[in-house]
C-alpha positions in Angstrom: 37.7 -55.1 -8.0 36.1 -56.5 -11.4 34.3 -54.5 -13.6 31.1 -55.7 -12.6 31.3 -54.2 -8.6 32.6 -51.1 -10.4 29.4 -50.9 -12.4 27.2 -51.6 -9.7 28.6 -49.2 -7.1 28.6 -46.5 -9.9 25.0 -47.3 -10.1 24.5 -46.5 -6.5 25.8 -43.1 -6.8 24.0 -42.2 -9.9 20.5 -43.4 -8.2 21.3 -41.3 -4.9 22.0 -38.2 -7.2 19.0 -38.7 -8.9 17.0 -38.5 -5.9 18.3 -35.1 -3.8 17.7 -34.0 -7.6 14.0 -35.0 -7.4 14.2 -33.5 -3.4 15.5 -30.1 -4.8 12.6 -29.8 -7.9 10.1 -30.6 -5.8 11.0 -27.9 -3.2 11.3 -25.3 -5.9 8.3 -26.4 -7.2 6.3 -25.5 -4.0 7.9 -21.9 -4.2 6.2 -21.4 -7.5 3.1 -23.1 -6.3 2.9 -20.3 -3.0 3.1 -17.5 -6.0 0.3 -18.9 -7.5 -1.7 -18.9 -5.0 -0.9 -15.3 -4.0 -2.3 -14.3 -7.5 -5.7 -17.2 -7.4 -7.2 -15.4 -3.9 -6.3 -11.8 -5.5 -8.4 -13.3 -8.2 -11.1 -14.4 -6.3 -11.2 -11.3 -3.8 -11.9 -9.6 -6.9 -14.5 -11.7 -8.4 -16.7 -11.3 -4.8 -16.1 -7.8 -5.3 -17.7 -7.5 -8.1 -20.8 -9.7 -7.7 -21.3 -8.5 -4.3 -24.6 -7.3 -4.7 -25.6 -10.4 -5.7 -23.6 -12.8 -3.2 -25.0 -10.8 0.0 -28.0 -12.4 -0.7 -26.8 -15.2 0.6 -28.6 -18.5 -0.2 -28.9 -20.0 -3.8 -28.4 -17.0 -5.3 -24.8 -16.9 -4.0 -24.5 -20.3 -4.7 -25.1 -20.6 -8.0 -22.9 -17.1 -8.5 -19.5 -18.8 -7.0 -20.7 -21.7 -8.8 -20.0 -19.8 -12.0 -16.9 -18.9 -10.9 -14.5 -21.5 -12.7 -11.5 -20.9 -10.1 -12.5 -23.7 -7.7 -8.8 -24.7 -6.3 -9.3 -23.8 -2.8 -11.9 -24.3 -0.1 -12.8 -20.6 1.8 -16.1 -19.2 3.8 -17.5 -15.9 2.5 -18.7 -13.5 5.3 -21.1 -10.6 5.4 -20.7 -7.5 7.7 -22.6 -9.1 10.5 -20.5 -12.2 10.0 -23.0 -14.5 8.6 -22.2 -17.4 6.6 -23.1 -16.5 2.3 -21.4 -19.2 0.7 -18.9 -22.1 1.9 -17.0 -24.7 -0.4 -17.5 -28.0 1.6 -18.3 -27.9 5.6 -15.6 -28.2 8.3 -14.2 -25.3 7.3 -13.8 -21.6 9.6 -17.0 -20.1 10.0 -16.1 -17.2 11.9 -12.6 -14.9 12.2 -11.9 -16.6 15.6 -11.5 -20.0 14.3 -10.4 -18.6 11.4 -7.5 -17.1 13.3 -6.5 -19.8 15.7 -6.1 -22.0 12.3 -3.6 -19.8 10.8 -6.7 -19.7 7.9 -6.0 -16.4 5.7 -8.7 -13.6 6.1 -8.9 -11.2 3.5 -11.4 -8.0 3.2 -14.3 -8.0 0.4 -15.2 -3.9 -0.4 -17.6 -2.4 -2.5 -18.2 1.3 -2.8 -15.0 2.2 -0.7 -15.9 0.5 2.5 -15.4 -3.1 3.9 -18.8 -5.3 3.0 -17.3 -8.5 4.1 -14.9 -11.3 4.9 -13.6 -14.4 3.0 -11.8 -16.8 5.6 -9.3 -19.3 2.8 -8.9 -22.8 4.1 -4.9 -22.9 5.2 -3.9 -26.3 3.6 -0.6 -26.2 4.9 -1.5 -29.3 7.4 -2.7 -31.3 4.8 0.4 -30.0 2.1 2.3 -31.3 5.4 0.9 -34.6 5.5 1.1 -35.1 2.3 4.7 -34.4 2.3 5.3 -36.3 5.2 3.5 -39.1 3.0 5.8 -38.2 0.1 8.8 -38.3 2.4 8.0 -41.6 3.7 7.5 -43.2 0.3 10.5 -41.4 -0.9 12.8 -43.0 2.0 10.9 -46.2 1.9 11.6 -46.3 -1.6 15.4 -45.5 -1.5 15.7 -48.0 1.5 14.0 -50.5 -0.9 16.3 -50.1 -4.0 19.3 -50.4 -1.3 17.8 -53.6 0.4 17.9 -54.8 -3.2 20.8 -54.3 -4.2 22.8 -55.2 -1.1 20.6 -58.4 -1.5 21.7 -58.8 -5.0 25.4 -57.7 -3.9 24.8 -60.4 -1.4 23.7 -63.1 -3.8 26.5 -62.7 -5.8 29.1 -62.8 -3.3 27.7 -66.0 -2.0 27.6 -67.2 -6.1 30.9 -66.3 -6.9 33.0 -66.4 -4.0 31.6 -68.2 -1.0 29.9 -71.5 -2.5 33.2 -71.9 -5.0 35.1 -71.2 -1.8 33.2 -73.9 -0.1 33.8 -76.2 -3.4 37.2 -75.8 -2.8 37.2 -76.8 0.5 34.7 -79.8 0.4 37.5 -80.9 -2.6 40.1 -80.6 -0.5 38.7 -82.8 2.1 37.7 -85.2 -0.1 41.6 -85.1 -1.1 42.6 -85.0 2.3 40.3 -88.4 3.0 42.1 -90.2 0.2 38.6 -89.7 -2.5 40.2 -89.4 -6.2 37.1 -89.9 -8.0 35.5 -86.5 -7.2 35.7 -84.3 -9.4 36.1 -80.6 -8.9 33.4 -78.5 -11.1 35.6 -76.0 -13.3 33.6 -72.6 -13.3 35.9 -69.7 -14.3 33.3 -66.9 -14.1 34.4 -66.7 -10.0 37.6 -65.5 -8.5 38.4 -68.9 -8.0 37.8 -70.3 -11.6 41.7 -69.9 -12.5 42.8 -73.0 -10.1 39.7 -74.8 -10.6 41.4 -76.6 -13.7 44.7 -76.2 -12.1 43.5 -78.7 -9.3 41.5 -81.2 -11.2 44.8 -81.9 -13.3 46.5 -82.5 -9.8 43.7 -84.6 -8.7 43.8 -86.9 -12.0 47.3 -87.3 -12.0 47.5 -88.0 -8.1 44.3 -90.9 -8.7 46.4 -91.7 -11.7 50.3 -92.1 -9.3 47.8 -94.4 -7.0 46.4 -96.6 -9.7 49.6 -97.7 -10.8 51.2 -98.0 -7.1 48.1 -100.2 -6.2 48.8 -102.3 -9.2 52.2 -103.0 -8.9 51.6 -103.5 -5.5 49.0 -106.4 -6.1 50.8 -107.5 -9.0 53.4 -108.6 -6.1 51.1 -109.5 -4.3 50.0 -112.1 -6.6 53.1 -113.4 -7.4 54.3 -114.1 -3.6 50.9 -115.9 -3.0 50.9 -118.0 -6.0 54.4 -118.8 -5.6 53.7 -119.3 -2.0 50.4 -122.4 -2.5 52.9 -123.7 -5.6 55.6 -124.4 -2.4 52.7 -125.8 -0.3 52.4 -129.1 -3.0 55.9 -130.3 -3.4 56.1 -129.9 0.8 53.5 -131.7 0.8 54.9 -134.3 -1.2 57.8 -134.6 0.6 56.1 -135.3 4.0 53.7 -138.0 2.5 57.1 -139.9 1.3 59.0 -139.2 4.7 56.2 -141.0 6.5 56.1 -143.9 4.3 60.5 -143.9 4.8 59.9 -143.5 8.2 57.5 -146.7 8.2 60.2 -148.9 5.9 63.4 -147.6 7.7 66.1 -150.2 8.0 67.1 -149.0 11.8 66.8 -146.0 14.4 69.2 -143.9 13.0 67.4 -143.7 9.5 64.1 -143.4 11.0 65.4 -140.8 13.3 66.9 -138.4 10.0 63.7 -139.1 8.3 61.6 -137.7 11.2 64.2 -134.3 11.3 63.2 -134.6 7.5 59.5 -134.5 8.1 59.9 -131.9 10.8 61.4 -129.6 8.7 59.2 -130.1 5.9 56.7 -129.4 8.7 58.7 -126.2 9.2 58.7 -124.7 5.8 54.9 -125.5 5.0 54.3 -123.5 8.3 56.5 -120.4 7.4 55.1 -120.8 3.8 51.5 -121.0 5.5 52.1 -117.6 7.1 53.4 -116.0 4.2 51.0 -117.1 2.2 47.9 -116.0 4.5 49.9 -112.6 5.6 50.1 -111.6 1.6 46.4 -112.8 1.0 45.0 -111.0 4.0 45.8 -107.5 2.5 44.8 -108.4 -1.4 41.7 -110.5 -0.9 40.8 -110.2 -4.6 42.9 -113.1 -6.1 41.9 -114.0 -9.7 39.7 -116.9 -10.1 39.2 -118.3 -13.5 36.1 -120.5 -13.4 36.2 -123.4 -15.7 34.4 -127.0 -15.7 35.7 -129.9 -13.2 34.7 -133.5 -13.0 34.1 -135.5 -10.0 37.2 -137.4 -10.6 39.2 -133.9 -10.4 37.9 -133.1 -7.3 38.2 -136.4 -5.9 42.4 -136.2 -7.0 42.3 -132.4 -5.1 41.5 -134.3 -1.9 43.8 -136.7 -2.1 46.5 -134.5 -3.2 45.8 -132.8 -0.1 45.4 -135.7 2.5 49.2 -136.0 3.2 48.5 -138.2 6.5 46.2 -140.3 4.6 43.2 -139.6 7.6 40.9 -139.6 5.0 39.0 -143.1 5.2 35.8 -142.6 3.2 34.9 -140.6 0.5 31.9 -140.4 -1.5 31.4 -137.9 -4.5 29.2 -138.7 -7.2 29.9 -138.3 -10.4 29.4 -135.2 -12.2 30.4 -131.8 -13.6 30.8 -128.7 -11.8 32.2 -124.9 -12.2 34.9 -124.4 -9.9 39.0 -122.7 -10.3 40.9 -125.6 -9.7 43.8 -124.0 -8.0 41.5 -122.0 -5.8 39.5 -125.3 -4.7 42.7 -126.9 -4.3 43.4 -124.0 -1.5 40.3 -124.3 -0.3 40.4 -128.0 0.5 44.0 -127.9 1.3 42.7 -125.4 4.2 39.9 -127.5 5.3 41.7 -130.4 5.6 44.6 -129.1 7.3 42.5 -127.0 10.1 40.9 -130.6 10.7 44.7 -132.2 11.0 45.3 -129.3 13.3 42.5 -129.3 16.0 41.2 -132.3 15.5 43.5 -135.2 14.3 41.2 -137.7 13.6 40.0 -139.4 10.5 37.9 -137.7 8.1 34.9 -138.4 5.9 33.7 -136.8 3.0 30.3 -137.2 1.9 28.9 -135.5 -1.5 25.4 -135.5 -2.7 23.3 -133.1 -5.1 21.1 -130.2 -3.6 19.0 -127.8 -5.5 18.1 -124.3 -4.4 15.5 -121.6 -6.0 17.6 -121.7 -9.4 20.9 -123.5 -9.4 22.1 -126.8 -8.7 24.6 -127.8 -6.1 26.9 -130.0 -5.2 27.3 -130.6 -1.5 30.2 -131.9 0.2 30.3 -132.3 3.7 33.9 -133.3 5.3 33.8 -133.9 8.6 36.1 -135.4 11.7 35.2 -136.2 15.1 37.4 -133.9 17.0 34.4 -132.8 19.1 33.3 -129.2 17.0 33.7 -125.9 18.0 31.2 -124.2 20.7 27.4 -123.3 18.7 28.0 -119.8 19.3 31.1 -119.8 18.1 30.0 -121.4 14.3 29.1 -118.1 12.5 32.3 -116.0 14.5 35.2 -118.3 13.1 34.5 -117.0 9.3 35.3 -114.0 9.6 39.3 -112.3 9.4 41.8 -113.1 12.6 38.6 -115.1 14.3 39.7 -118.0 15.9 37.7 -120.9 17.8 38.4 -121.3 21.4 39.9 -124.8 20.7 43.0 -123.6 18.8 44.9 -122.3 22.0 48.4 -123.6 21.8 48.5 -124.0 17.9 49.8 -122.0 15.6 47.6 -120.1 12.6 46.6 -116.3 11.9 42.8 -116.9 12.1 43.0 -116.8 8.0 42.5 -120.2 6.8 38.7 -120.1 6.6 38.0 -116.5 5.9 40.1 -117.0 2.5 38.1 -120.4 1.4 34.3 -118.8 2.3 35.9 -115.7 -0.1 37.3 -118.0 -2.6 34.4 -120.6 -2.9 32.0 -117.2 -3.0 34.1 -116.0 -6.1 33.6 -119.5 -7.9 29.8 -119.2 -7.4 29.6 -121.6 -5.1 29.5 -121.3 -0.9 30.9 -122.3 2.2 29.2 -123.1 6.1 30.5 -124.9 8.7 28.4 -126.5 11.6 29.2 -129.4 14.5 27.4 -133.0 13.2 27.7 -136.3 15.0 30.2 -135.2 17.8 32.7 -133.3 15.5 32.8 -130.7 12.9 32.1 -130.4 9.3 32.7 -128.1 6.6 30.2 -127.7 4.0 31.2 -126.6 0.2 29.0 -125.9 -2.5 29.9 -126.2 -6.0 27.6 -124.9 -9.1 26.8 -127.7 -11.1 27.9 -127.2 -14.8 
């Protein structure tokens, strides 16, 4: 128990002594006050003795003679012998013995010369001393109940200050643990019984966000490197198929042209597997550098190319200018588009650039398009997002990747991506931000 609870309950105890000590006073105090009281009639008895001659004439003159009487602490009825009424201190009171007696009212004698001359019937206060300490009682217990109320209330307020809402701290941090959330701190308070592992678990929770920093960058870091190395594979396979097909069109006889086709087909092979390891180590990382830097038409225009291994491209129309773009990234991005059309559609392509401006930037706009028939309309908006395939691609091979990765990488470079179906196939739009 710390000192303060020691303190308070010591308090308690003091305040309840305190009180029966105030109880027992107060009861002694009436014992003296009964003694007093014997002595103040005695006092008066005497005074009506003395001034009887005067009193039994009733009226004003015994008015004005108690009047002079300074003892006033009491309310009584004086009596003659025939039991009329001389003198009374307020009205309500006994008039007569008979009421006097069924009040409990205290009758004492008046005589003068030796014999009895009259009564005086003394008001018996003890109802209203009752009430009164009935009232006393009441404020007395009202007021001990109060001081308790307050201070199981303040015993109460500081139970829930320094144990329960640190305890529920503690447990709203260890859920946030629990739920993986490093970046909440917990608030050190060391004046509660829990403010000794307060600091104690903070430290853990730094050096635990700390442990998963670095696992999440070396983990990234390789992630990098395999998808990097991965799209670096992609251009020399590339390569290699572009000059199989032009062996395969100048081979000497069937044998040759049959080796060159197991030489294109396993090209085919390894840009597949390369593909899907590629697309499996971007779909986790999705944040893949991109360094933005200026372009020229020409660029772009040796990008496509570069890409169009089957040579299905037959027109291709980008005006000159300057853009902001990463070219390795719009080199994916391209190599994407124009694969997916090799894939589902098969047909020649056309590319199409012109400028377009928007509220604040300039554009440009390329649309490449094939006429493999499209995708279905409702379909359009589905097919960019992760593992979302179009309901043409049954039968072929792909993780549902390929456009998801270019609408995040052309977003990245500031520029944007759309697709939509145009003149009985389907095109893919790319923006590029005009340097």
């Amino acid at each position: 128990m710390k000192t303060k609870e020691i303190l308070m309950l010591s308090f308690l105890c003091l305040l309840t002594g305190i009180i029966g000590a105030v109880v027992l006073l107060k009861s002694s105090s009436d014992q003296t006050a009964t003694s007093e009281f014997t002595v103040k009639v005695n006092r008066l008895v005497v005074f009506m003795e003395k001034n009887w001659d005067r009193l039994e004439q009733g009226g004003a003159i015994a008015r004005k003679t108690m009047e002079d009487n300074a003892a006033r602490e009491f309310d009584y009825v004086l009596l003659n012998e025939d039991g009329d009424v001389l003198y009374q201190t307020r009205e309500g009171l006994s008039v007569n013995v008979s009421q006097a007696t069924s009040r409990f009212d205290l009758i004492r004698d008046v005589t003068a010369g030796g014999k009895t001359v009259g009564k005086v019937l003394i008001h018996n206060g003890w109802k209203d001393a009752e009430a009164r300490k009935m009232q006393g009682m009441a404020a007395l217990f009202f007021g001990m109940s109060l001081i308790l109320v307050l201070c199981m209330l303040g015993y109460a307020l500081y139970l829930k200050k320094k144990v329960i809402q640190p305890f529920e701290r503690m447990k709203g941090f260890a859920q946030q643990i629990a739920m993986g959330n490093l970046d909440v701190p917990l608030e050190m308070d060391r004046g509660n019984v829990f403010g000794a592992f307060t600091q104690s678990f903070d430290l853990m929770r730094e050096e635990l966000k700390a442990s998963r920093l670095r696992e999440e960058a070396a983990l990234n870091s390789r992630k990098e490197l395999i998808a990097q190395l991965s799209h670096d594979i992609k251009t020399p396979v590339a390569s290699i198929k572009a000059m199989a097909d032009v062996m395969e069109l100048s081979a000497a006889d069937a044998e040759q042209k049959q080796t060159i086709q197991a030489i294109n087909a396993k090209a085919d092979q390894i840009d597949r597997l390369v593909s899907n390891l590629f697309h499996a180590t971007l779909e986790e990382l999705e944040r893949l550098e991109v360094n933005v830097e200026e372009l020229t038409s020409g660029e772009i225009q040796r990008l496509v190319r570069e890409a169009d291994h089957l040579r299905l491209i037959r027109q291709m129309k980008i005006p000159e200018c300057v853009v902001r773009a990463d070219p390795l990234r719009l080199s994916q991005v391209i190599g994407n588009v124009i694969s997916n059309s090799y894939k589902y559609a098969g047909t020649e392509i056309e590319i199409n650039g012109f400028f377009e401006k928007t509220a604040d930037k300039d554009f440009l706009t390329m649309e490449i398009s094939d006429q493999g028939g499209g995708v279905p309309e409702e379909e359009l908006t589905l097919i960019l997002e992760k593992f979302r395939r179009g309901s043409n691609s049954n039968g072929k091979d792909g993780a549902g990747l390929g456009l998801f990765i270019s609408n995040y990488l052309m977003i990245k470079m500031g520029g944007d991506f759309g697709c939509k179906n145009q003149n009985g196939g389907f095109t893919i739009v790319l923006k590029l931000l005009l340097a």
